[in-house]
DRENGU-311820 format. One record per residue (C-alpha): residue in one letter; x negated, y negated, z. Coordinates in nm, 4 decimals, m for minus. Example, Ala and Ser with C-alpha at 12.3 -4.5 7.8 and 13.67 -1.06 7.14 Angstrom:
2
residuo;px;py;pz
A;m1.2300;0.4500;0.7800
S;m1.3670;0.1060;0.7140
//
This chain:
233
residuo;px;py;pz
X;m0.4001;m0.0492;m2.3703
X;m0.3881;m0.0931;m1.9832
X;m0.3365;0.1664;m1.7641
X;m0.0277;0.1611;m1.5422
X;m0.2838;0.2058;m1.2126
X;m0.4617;m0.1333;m1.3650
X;m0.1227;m0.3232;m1.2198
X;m0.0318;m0.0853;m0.9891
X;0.2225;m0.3198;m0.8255
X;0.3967;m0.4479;m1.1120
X;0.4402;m0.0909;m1.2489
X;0.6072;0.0147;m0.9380
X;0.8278;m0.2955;m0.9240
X;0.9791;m0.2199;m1.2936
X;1.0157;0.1271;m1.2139
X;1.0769;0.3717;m0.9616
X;1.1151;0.1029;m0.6853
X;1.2997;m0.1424;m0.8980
X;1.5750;m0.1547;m0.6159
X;1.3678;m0.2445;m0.3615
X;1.2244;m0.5729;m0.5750
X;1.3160;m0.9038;m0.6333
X;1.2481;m1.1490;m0.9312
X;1.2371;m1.1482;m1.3541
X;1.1330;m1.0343;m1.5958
X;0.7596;m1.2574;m1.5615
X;0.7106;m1.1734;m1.1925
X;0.8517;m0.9958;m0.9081
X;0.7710;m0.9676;m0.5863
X;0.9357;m0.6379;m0.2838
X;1.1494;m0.7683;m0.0806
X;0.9824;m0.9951;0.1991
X;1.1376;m0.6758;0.4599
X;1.0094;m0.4483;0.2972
X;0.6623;m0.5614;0.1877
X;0.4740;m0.8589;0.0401
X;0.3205;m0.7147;m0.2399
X;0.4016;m0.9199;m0.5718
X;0.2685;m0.8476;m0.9128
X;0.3129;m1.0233;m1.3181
X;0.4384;m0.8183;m1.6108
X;0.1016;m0.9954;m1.7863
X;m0.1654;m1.2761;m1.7862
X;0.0188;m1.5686;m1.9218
X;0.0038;m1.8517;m1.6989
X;0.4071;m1.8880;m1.7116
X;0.4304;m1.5608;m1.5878
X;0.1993;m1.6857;m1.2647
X;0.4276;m2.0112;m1.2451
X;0.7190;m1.7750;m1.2282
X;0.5053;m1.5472;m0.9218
X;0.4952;m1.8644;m0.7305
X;0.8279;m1.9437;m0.7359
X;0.9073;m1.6072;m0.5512
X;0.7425;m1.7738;m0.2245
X;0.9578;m2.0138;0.0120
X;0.7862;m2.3411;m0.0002
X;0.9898;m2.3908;0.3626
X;0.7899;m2.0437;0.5533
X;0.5098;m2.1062;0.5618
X;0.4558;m1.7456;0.7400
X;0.5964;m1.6277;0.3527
X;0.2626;m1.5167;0.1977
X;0.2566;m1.2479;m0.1102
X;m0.0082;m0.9927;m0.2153
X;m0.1600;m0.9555;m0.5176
X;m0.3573;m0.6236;m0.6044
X;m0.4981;m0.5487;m0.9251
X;m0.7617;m0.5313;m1.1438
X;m0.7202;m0.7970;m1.3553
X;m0.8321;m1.1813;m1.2671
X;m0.5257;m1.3513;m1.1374
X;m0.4589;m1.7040;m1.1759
X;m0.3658;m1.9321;m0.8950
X;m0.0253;m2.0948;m0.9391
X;m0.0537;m2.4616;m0.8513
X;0.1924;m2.4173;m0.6042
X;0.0082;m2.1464;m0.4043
X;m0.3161;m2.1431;m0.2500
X;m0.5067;m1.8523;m0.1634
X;m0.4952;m1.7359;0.2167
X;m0.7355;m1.4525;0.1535
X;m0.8890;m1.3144;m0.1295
X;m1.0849;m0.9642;m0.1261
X;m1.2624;m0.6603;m0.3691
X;m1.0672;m0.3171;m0.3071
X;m1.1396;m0.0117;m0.4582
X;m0.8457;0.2041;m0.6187
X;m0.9264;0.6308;m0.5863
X;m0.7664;0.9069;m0.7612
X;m0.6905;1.2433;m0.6441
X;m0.9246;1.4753;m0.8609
X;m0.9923;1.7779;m0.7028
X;m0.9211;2.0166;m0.3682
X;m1.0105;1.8627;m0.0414
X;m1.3278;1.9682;0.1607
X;m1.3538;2.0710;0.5419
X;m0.9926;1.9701;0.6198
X;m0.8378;2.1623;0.8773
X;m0.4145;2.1515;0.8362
X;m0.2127;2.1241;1.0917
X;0.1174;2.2635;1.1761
X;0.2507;1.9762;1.3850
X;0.2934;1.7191;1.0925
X;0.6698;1.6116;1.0950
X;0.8914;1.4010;0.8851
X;0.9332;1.0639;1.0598
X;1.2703;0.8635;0.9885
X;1.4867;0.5980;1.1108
X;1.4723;0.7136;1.4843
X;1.0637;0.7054;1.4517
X;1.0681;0.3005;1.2961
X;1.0195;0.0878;1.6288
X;0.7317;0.3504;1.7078
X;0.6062;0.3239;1.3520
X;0.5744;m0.0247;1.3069
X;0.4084;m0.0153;1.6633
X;0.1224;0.1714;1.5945
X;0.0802;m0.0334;1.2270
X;0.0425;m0.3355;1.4278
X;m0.1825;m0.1628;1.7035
X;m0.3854;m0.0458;1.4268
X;m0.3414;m0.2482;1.0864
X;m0.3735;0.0033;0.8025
X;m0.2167;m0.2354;0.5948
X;0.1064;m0.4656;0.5523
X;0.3528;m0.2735;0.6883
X;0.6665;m0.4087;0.7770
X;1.0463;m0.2898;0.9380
X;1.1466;m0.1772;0.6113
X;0.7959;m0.0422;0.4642
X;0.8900;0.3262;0.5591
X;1.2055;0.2730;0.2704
X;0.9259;0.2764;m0.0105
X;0.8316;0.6335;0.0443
X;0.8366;0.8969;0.3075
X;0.6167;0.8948;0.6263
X;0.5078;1.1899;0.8210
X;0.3491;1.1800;1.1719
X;0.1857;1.4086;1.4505
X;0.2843;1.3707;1.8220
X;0.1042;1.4705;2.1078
X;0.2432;1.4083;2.4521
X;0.5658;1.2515;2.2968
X;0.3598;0.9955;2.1631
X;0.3073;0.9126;1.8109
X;m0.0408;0.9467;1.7737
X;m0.1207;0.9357;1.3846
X;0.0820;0.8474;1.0985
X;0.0858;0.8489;0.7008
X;0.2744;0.7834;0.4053
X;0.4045;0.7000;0.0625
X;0.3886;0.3862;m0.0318
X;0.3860;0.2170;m0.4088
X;0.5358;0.4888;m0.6673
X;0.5457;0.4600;m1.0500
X;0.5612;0.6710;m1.3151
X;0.3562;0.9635;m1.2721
X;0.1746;0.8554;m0.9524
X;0.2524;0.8261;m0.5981
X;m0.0014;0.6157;m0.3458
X;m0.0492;0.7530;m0.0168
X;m0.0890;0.4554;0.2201
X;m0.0624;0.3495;0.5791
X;m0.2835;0.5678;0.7173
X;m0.3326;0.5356;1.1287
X;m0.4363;0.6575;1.4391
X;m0.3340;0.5373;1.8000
X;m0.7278;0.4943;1.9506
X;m0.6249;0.7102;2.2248
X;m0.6145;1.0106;2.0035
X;m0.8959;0.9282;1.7604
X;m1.1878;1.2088;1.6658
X;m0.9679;1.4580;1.6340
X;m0.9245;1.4225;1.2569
X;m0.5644;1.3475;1.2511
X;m0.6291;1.0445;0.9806
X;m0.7831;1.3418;0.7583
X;m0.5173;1.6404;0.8129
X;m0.2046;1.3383;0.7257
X;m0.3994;1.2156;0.4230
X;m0.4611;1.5594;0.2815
X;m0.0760;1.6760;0.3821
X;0.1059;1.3780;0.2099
X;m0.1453;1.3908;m0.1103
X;m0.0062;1.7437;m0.0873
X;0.3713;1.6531;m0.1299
X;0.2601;1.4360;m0.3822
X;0.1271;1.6871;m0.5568
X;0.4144;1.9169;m0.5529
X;0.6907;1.6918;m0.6697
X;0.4604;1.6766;m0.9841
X;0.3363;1.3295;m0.9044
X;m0.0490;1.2527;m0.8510
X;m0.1718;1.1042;m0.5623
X;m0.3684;0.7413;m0.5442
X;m0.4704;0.5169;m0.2946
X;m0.6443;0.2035;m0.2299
X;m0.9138;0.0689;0.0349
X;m1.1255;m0.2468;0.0725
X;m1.4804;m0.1986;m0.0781
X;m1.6732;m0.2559;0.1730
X;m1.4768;m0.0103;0.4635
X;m1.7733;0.2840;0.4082
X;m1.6127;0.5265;0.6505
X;m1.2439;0.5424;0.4690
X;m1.4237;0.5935;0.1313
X;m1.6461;0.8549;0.2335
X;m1.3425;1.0197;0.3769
X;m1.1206;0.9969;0.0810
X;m1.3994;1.1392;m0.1504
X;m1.4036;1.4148;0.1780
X;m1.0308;1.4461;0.0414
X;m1.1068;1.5014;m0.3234
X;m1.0386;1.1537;m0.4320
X;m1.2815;0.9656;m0.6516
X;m1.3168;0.5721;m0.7794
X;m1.1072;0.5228;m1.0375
X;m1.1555;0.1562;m1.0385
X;m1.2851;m0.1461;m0.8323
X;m0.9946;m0.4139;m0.8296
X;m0.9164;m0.7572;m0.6480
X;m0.6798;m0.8297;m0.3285
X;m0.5360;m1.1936;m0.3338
X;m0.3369;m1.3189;m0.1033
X;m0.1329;m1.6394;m0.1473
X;0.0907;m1.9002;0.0279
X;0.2817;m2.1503;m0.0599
X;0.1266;m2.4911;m0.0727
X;0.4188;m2.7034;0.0139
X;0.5515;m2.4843;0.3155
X;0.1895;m2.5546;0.4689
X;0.1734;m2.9402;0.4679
//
């Protein structure tokens, strides 16, 4: 039987984050605010035709992301705008040589323009205005500024990813990516959830810090990214 974390998208979408989805019962798809992750219940090729119907043939800026690890099929409607190997890690055991911090704070709606600032200075990942709604993001300041931030992102039953992870380069080296990674797999952890998270394959320095944060390969897994066809001609 698969596991949940094999679809980690689509288990999120018919769960916990149901209300922040769109779509049936075949496909669904966040809402394009909040993020463009999509997913299928299953393999079938109808359930595919049904993903590509979630796109706006008129955008053509309207793209969706598929993560998972099984193959995908490519609606005819879609084509693929980017298409790369991730790896997914699970939280397995006690972080090493993290030093915590006691200037991590809560960030909310007064912290969003700032937020979605620094995730477009430094591209951690799709992150859009209403991205901080999926989960809750903590940050660390220094000289009023927003330094470093890190979150929750996809949650489903049982596990909680921690996701858009950043650092402003003005403030990098002074492991502030390391301290928020550790502190939100921590309040993960203690709302009896277990922390997960995802990073391309070939990004050596994030792994090699996430195993630093006692998370280990669960499974390698595909990122596709489609648009429609007809809103690019």
């Amino acid at each position: 039987m698969p596991h949940v974390l094999d679809r980690p998208v689509w288990s999120a979408l018919e769960s916990r984050q149901f209300g922040l989805s769109t779509g049936g019962t075949a496909a669904k798809r966040f809402l394009a605010e909040v993020s463009p992750f999509a997913a299928t219940s299953d393999d079938a090729p109808e359930s595919y035709a049904a993903l590509g119907d979630l796109l706006d043939p008129k955008d053509p800026d309207d793209q969706i992301f598929l993560m998972q690890v099984p193959t995908c099929l490519i609606p005819e409607c879609c084509h693929i705008s980017l298409q790369a190997q991730g790896v997914q890690m699970l939280k397995s055991r006690p972080a090493v040589g993290v030093s915590p911090r006691t200037d991590i704070a809560a960030l909310g709606l007064d912290d969003r323009a700032e937020m979605t600032a620094l995730a477009a200075l430094t591209k951690p990942g799709p992150f859009r205005a209403r991205t901080p709604e999926m989960g809750q993001f903590w940050g660390v300041r220094i000289d009023g500024r927003l330094a470093a931030m890190a979150g929750q992102r996809l949650a489903l039953p049982g596990y909680v990813e921690v996701s858009g992870v950043c650092t402003h380069p003005d403030f990098r080296g002074q492991g502030l990516a390391a301290a928020l990674s550790d502190y939100v797999a921590a309040q993960i952890l203690a709302h009896g959830d277990r922390p997960f998270l995802h990073a391309w394959a070939d990004n050596d320095g994030a792994i090699k810090l996430y195993k630093r944060l006692g998370f280990d390969l669960r499974t390698k897994l595909t990122v596709t990214v489609l648009t429609s066809v007809q809103a690019a001609e």
